[in-house]
Backbone as a printed PyTorch tensor [residue, N CA C, xyz], in Angstrom:
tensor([[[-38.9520, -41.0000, -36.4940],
         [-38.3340, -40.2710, -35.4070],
         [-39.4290, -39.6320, -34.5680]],

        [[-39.3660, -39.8000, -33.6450],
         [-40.5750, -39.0480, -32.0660],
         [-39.6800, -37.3980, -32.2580]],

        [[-41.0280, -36.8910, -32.2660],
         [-40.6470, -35.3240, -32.0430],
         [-39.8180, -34.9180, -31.0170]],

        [[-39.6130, -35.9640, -29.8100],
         [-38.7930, -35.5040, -28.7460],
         [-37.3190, -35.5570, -29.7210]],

        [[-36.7360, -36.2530, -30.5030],
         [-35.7650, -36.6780, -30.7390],
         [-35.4450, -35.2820, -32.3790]],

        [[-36.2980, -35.0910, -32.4810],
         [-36.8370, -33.8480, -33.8800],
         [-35.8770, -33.0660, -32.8110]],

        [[-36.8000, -32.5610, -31.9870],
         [-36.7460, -30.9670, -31.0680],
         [-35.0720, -30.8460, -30.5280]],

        [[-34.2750, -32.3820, -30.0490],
         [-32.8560, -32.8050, -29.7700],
         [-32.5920, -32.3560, -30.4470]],

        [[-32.5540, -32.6250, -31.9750],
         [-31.7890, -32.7100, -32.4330],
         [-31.5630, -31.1790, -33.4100]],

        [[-32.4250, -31.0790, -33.2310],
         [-32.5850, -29.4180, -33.8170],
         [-31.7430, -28.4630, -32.7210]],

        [[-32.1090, -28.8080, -31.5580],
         [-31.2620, -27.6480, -30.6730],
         [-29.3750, -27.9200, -30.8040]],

        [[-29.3290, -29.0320, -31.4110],
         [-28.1310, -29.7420, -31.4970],
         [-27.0920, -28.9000, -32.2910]],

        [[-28.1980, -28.5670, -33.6210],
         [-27.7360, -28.2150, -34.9620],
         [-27.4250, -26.5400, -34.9110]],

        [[-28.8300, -26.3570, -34.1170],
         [-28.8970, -24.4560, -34.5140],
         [-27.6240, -23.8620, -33.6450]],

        [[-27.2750, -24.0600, -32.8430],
         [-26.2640, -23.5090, -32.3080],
         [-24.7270, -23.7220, -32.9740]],

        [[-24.4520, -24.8630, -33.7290],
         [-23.6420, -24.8990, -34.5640],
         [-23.6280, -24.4090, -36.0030]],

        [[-24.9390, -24.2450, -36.5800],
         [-24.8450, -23.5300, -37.2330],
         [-24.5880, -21.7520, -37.3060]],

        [[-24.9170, -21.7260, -36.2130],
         [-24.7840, -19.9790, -35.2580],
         [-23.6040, -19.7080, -35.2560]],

        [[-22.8230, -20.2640, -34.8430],
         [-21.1950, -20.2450, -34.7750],
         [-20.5580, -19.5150, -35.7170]],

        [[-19.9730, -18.7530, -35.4680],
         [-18.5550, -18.0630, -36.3570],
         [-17.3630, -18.5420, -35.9410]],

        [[-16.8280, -18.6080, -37.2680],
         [-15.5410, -19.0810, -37.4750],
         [-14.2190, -17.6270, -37.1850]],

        [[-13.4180, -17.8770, -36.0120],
         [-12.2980, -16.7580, -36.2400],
         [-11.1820, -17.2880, -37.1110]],

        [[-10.9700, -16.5920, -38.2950],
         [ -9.3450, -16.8260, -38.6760],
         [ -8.6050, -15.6160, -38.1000]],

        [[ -6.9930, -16.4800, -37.3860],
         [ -6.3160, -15.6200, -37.3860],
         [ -5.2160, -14.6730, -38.8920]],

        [[ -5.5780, -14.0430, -38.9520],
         [ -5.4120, -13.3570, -40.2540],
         [ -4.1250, -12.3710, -39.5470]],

        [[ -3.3220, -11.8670, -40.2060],
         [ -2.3730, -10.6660, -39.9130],
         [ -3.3790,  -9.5680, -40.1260]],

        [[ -2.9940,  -8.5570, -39.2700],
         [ -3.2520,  -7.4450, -39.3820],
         [ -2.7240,  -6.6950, -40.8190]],

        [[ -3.6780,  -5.2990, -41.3850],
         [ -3.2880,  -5.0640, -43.0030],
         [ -1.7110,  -4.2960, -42.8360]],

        [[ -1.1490,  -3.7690, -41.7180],
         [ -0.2970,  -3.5900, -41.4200],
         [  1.2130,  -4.1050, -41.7730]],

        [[  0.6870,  -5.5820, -41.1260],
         [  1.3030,  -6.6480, -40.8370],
         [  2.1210,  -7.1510, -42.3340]],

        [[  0.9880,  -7.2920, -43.3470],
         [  1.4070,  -7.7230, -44.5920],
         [  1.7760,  -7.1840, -45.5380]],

        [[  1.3390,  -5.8010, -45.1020],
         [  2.5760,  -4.7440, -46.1330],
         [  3.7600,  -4.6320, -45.2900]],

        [[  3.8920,  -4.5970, -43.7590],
         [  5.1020,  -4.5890, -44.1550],
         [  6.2330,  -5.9180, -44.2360]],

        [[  5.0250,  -6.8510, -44.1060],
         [  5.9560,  -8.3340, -44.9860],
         [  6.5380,  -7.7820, -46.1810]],

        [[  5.5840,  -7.5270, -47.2010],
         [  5.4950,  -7.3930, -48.2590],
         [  7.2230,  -5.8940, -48.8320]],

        [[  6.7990,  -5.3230, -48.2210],
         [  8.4930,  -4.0580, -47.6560],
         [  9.3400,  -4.9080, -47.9290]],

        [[  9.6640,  -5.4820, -46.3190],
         [ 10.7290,  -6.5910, -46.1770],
         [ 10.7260,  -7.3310, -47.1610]],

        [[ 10.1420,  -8.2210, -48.0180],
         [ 10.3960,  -9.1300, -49.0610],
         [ 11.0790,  -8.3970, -50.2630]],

        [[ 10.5570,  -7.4920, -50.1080],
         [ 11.3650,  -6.4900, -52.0190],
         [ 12.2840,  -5.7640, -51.1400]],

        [[ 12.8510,  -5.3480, -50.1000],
         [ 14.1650,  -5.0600, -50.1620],
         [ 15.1400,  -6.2160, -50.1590]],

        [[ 14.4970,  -7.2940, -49.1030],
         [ 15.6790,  -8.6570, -49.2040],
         [ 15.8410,  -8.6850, -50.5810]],

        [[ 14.8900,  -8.7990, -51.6970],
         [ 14.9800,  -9.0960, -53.1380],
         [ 15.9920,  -8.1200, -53.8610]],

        [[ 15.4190,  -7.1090, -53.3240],
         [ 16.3940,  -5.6380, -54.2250],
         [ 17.9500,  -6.1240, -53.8400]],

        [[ 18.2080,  -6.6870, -52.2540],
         [ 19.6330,  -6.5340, -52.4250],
         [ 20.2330,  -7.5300, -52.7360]],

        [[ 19.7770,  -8.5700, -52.9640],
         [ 19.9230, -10.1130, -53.9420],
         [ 19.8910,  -9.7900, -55.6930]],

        [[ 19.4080,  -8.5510, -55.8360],
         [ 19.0050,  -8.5580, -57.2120],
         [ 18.2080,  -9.3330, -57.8450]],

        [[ 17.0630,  -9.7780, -57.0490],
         [ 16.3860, -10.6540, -57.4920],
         [ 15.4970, -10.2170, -57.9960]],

        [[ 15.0960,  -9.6870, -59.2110],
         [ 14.6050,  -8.8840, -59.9270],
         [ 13.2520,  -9.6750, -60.4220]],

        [[ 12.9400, -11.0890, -60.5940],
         [ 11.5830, -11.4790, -60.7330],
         [ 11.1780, -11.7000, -59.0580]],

        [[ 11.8310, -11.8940, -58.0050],
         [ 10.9770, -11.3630, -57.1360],
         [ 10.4320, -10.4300, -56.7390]],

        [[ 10.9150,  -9.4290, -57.1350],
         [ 10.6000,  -7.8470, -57.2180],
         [  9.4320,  -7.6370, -58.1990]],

        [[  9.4020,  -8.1790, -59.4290],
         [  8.5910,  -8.1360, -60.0550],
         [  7.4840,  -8.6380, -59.8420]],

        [[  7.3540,  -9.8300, -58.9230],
         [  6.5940, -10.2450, -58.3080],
         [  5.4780,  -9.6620, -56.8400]],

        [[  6.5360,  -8.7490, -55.9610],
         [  6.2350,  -7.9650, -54.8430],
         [  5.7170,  -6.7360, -55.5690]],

        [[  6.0780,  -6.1700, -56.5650],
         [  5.4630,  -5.1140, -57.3050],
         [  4.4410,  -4.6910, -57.7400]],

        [[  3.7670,  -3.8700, -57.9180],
         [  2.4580,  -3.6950, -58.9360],
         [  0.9580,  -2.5790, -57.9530]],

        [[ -0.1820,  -2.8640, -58.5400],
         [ -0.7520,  -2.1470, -58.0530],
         [ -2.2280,  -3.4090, -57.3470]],

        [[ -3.5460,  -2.7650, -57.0140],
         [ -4.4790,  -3.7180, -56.6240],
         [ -5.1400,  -4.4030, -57.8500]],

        [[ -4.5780,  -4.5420, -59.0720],
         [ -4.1630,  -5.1800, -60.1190],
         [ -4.1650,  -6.4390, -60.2080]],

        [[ -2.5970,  -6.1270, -59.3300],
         [ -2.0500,  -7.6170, -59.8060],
         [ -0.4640,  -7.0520, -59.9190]],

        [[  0.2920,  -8.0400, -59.8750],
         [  1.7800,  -8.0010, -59.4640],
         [  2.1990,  -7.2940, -60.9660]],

        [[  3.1660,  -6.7370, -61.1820],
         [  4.1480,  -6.0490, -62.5130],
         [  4.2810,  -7.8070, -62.9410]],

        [[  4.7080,  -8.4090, -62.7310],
         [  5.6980,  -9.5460, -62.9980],
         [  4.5940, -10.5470, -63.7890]],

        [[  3.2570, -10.2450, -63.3900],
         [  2.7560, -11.3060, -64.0140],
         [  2.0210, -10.5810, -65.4990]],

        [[  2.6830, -10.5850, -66.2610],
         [  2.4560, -10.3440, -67.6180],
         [  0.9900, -11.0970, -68.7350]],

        [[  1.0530, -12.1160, -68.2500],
         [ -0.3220, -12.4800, -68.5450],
         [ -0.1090, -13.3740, -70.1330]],

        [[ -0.8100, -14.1700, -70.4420],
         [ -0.1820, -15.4660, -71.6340],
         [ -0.4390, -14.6450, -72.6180]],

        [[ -0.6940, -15.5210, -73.5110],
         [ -0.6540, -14.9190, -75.2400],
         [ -1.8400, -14.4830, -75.0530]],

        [[ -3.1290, -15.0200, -74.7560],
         [ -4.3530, -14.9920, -75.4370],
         [ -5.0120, -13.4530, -74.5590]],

        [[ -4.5180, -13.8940, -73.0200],
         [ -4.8200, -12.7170, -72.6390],
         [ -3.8240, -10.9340, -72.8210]],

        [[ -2.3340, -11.5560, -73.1510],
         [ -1.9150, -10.1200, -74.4800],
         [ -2.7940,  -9.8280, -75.4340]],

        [[ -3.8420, -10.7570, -75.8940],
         [ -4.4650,  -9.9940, -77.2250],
         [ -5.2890,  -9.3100, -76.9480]],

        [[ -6.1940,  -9.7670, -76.0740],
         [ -7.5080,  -8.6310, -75.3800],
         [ -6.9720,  -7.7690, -74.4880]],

        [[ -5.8640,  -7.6860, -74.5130],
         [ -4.9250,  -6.3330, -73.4270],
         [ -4.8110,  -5.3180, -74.5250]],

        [[ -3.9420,  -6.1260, -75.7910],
         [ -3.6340,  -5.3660, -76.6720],
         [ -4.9910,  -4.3980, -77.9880]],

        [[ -6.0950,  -5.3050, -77.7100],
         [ -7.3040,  -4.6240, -78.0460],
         [ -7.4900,  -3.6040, -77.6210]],

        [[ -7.2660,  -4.0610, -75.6490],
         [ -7.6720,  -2.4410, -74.7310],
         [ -7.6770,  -1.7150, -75.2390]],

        [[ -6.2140,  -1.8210, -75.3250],
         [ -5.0420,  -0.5500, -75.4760],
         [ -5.2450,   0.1090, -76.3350]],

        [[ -6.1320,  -0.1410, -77.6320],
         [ -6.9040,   0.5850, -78.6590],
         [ -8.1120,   1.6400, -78.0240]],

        [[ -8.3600,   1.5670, -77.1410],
         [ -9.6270,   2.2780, -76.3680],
         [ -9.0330,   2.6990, -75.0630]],

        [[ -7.8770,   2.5920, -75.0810],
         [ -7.7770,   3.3190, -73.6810],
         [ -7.2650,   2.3570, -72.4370]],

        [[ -7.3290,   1.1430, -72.3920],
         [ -6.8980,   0.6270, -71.6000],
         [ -4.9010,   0.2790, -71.5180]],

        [[ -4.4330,  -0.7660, -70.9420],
         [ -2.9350,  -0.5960, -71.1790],
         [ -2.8270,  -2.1470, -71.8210]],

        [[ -1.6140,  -1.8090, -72.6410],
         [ -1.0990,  -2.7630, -73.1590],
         [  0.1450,  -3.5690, -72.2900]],

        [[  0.0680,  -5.2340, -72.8860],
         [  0.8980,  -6.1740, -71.6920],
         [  2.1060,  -5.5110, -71.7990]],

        [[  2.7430,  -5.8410, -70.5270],
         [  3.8690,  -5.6100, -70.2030],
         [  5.1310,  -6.8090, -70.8500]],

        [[  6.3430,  -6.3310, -71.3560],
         [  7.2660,  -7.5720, -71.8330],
         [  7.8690,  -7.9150, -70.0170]],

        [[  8.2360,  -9.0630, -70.0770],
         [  9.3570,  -9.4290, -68.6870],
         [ 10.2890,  -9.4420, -69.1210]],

        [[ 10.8910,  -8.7820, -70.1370],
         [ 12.7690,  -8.2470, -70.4110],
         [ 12.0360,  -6.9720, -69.6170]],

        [[ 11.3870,  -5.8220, -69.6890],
         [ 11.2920,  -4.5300, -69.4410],
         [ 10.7890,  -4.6970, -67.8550]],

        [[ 10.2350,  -5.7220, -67.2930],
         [  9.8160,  -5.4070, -65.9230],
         [ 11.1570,  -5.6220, -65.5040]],

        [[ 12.2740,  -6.7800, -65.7700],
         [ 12.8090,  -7.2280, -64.9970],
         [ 13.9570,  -5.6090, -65.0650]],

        [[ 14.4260,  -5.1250, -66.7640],
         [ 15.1280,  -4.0460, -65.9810],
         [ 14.7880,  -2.5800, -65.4810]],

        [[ 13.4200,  -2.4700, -65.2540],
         [ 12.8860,  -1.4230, -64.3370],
         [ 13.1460,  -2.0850, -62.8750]],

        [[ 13.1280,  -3.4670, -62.8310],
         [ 13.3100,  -3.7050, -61.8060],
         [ 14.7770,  -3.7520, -60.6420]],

        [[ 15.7040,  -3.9650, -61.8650],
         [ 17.1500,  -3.6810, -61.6820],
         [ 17.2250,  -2.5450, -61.4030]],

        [[ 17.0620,  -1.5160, -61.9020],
         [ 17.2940,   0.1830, -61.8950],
         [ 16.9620,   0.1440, -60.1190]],

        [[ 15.7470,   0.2820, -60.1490],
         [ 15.2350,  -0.2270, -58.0550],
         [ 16.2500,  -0.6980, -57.5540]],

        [[ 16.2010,  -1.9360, -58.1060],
         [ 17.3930,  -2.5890, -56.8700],
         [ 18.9400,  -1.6700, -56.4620]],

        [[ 19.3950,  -1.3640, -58.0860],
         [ 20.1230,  -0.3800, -57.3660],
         [ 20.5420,   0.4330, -57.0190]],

        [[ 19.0510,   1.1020, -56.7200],
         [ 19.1890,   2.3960, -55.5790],
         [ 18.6680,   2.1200, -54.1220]],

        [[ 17.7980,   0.8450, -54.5950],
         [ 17.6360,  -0.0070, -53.1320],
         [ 18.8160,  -0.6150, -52.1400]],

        [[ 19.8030,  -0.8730, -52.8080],
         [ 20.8430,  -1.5820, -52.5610],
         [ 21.1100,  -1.5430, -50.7120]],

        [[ 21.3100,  -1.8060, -49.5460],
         [ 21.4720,  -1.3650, -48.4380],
         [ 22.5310,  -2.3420, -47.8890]],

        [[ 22.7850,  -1.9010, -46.3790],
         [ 23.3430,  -2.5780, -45.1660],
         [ 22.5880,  -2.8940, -44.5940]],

        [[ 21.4600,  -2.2590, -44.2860],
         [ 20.7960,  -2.0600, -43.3200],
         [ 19.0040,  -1.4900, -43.3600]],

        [[ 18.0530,  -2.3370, -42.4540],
         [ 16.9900,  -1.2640, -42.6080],
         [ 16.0660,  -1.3850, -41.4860]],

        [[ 15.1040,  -0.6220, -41.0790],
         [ 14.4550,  -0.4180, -39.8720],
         [ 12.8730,   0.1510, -40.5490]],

        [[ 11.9660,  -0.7350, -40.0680],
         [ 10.6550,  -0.5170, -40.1340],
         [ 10.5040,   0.3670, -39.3520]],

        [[  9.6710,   2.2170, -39.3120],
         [  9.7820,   2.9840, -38.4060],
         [  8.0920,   2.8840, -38.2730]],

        [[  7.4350,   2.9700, -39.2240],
         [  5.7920,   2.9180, -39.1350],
         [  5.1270,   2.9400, -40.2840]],

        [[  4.0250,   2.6710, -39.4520],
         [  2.8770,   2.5150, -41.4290],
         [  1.8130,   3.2570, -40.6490]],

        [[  0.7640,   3.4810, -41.3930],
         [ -0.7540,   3.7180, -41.8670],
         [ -0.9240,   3.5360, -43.0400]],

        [[ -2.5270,   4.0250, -42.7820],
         [ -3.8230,   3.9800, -43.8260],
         [ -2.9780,   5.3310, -44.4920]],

        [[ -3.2690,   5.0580, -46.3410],
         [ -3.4680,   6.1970, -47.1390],
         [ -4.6290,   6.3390, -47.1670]],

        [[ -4.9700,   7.9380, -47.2810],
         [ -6.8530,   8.1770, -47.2290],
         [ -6.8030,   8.5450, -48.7070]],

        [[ -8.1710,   8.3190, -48.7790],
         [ -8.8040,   8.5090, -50.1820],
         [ -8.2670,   7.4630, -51.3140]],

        [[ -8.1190,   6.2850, -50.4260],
         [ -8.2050,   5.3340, -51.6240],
         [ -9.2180,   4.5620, -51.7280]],

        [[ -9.6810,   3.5070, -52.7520],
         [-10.4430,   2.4800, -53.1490],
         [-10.3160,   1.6950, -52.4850]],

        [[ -9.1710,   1.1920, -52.6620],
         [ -8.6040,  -0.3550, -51.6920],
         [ -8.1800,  -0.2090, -50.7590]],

        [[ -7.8310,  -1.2220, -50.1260],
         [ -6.8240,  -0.8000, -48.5750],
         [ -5.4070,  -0.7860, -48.9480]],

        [[ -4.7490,   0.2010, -48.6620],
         [ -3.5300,   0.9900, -48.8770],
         [ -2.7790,   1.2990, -47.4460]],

        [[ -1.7440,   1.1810, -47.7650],
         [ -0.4690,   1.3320, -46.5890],
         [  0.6820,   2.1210, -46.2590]],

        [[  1.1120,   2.7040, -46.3260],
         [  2.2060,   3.5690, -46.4620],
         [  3.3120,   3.2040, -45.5350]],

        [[  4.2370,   2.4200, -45.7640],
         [  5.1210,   1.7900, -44.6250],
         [  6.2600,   2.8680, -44.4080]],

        [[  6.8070,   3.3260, -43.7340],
         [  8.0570,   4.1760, -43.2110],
         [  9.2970,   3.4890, -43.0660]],

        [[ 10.4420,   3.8340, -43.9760],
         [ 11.4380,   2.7130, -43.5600],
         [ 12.7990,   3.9200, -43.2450]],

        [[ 13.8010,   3.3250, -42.2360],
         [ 14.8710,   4.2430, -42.2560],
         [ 16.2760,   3.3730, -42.9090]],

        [[ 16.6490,   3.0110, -43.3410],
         [ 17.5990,   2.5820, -44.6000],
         [ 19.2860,   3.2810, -44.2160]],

        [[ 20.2120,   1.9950, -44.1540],
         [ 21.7160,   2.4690, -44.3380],
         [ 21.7510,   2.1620, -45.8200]],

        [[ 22.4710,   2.8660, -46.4970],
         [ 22.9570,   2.4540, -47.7890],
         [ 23.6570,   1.5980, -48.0390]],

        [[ 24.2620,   1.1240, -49.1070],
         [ 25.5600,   0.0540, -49.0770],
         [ 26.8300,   1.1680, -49.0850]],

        [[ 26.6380,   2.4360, -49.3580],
         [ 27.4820,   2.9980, -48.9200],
         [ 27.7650,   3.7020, -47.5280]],

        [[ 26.7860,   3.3970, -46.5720],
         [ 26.9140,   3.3060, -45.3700],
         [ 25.8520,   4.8280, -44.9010]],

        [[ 25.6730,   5.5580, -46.4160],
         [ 24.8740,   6.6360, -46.0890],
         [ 23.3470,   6.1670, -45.0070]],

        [[ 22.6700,   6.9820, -44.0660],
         [ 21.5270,   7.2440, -43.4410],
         [ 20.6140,   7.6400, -44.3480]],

        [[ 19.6230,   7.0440, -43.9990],
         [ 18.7920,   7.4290, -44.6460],
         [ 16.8320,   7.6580, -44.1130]],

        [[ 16.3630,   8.7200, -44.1240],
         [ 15.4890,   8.1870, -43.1570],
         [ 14.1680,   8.6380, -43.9840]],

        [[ 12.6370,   7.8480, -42.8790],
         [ 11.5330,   7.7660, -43.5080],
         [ 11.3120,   8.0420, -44.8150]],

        [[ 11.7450,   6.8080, -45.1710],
         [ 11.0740,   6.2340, -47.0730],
         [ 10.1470,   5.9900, -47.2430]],

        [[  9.0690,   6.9640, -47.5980],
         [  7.8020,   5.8140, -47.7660],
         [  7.5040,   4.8770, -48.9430]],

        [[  7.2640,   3.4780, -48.2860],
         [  6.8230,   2.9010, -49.1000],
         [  5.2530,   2.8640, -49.6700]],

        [[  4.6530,   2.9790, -50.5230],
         [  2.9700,   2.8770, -50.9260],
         [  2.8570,   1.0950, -51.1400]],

        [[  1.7950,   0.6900, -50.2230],
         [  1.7610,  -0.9120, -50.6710],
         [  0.3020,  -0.8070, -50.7490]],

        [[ -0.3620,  -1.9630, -51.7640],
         [ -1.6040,  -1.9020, -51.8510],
         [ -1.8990,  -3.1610, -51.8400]],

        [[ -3.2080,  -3.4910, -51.0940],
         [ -3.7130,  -4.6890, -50.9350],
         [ -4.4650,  -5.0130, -52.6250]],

        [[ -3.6110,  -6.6210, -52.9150],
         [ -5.1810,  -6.9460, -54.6430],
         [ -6.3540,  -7.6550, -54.0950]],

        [[ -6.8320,  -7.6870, -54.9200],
         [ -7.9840,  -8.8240, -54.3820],
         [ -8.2850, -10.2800, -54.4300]],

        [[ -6.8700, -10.4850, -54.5080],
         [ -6.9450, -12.1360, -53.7570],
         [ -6.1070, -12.2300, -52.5430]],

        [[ -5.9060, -10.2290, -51.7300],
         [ -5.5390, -10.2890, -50.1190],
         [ -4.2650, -10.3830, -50.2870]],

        [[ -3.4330, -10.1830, -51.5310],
         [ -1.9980, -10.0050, -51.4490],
         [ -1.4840,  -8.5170, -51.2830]],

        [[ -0.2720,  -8.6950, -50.8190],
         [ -0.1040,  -6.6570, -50.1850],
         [  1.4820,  -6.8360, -51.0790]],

        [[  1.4740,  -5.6830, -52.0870],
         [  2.3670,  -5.2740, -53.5800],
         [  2.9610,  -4.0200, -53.3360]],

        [[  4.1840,  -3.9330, -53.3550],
         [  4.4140,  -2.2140, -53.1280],
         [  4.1190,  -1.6520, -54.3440]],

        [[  3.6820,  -0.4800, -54.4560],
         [  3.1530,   0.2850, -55.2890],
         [  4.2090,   1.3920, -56.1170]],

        [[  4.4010,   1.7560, -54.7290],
         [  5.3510,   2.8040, -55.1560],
         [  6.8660,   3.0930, -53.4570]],

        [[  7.5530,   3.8180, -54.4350],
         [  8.5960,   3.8270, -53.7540],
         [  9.3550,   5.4900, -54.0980]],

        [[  9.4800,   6.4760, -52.7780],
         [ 10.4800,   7.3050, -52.7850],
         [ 11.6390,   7.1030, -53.5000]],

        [[ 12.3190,   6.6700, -54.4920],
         [ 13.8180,   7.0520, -54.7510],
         [ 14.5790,   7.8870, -54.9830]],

        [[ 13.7710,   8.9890, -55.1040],
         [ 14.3690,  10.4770, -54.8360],
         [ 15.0740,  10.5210, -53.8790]],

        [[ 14.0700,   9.9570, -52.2110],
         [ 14.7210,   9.8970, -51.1180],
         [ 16.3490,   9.3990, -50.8730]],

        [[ 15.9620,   8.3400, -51.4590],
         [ 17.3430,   7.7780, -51.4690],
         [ 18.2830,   8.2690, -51.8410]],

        [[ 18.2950,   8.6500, -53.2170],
         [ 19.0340,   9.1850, -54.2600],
         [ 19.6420,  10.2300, -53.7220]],

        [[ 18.9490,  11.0880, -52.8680],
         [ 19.4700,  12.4590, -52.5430],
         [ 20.6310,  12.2430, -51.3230]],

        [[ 20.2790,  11.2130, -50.5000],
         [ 21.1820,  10.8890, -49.5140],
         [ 22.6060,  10.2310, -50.4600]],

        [[ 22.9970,   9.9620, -51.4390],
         [ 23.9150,   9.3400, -51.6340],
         [ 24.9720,  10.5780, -51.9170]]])
């Protein structure tokens, strides 16, 4: 190869290698409050392993309980302090109990932010909620937390809120 064709071909390359790639990604917003919307549609289906699934912390979902081998080194933890596996008879009826106080007609995304002073990226979604008994209900916060394979889990949930409106 003649250096003229070197020097081509190099200017060819470096600028493509320079390049950044944009993904369009949702905003962290965006996917908690997917993530909202998916466990109430679930709560009022009673779909209780989807819930178990939308659930949990930057972990990892409630629902995924984890096989035998990894119950045993859970269950080691749990000798030192860490937690022991979860059964899926017990997620699914913690998860029932939710659903029905989740139960609705109706619901309205009012707003989210950032929770401060966390580790991970965290969300706090605002929801205003009809009941199935037609009660109002307003700003629920939801806690959703991003895991680290970029999935957004609600964390936690007001049901006091609810509860008190009925």
């Amino acid at each position: 190869m003649s250096a003229r064709r070197v020097a081509l071909l190099a200017l060819l390359l470096v600028p493509a290698a320079c390049t950044t790639r944009q993904v369009d990604a949702p905003p962290p917003s965006m996917g908690a409050q997917l993530s909202v919307e998916r466990f109430l549609q679930a709560a009022n289906e009673r779909d209780v392993v989807a819930m178990g699934s939308l659930f949990g912390t930057s972990d990892g979902a409630l629902m995924d309980t984890g096989g035998t081998l990894g119950c045993a080194f859970k269950k080691i933890g749990s000798w030192f302090g860490g937690t022991a596996c979860r059964k899926k008879q017990d997620v699914e009826i913690r998860m029932d109990a939710i659903a029905s106080i989740l139960l609705h007609q109706d619901y309205r995304i009012i707003g989210q932010g950032r929770v401060a002073g966390r580790t991970v990226p965290t969300q706090r979604v605002m929801v205003d909620m009809t009941t199935d008994d037609g009660d109002s209900v307003t700003g629920v916060p939801f806690v959703v937390v991003q895991t680290g394979d970029g999935d957004w889990l609600v964390e936690q949930v007001d049901l006091q809120a609810v509860m008190a409106a009925r």
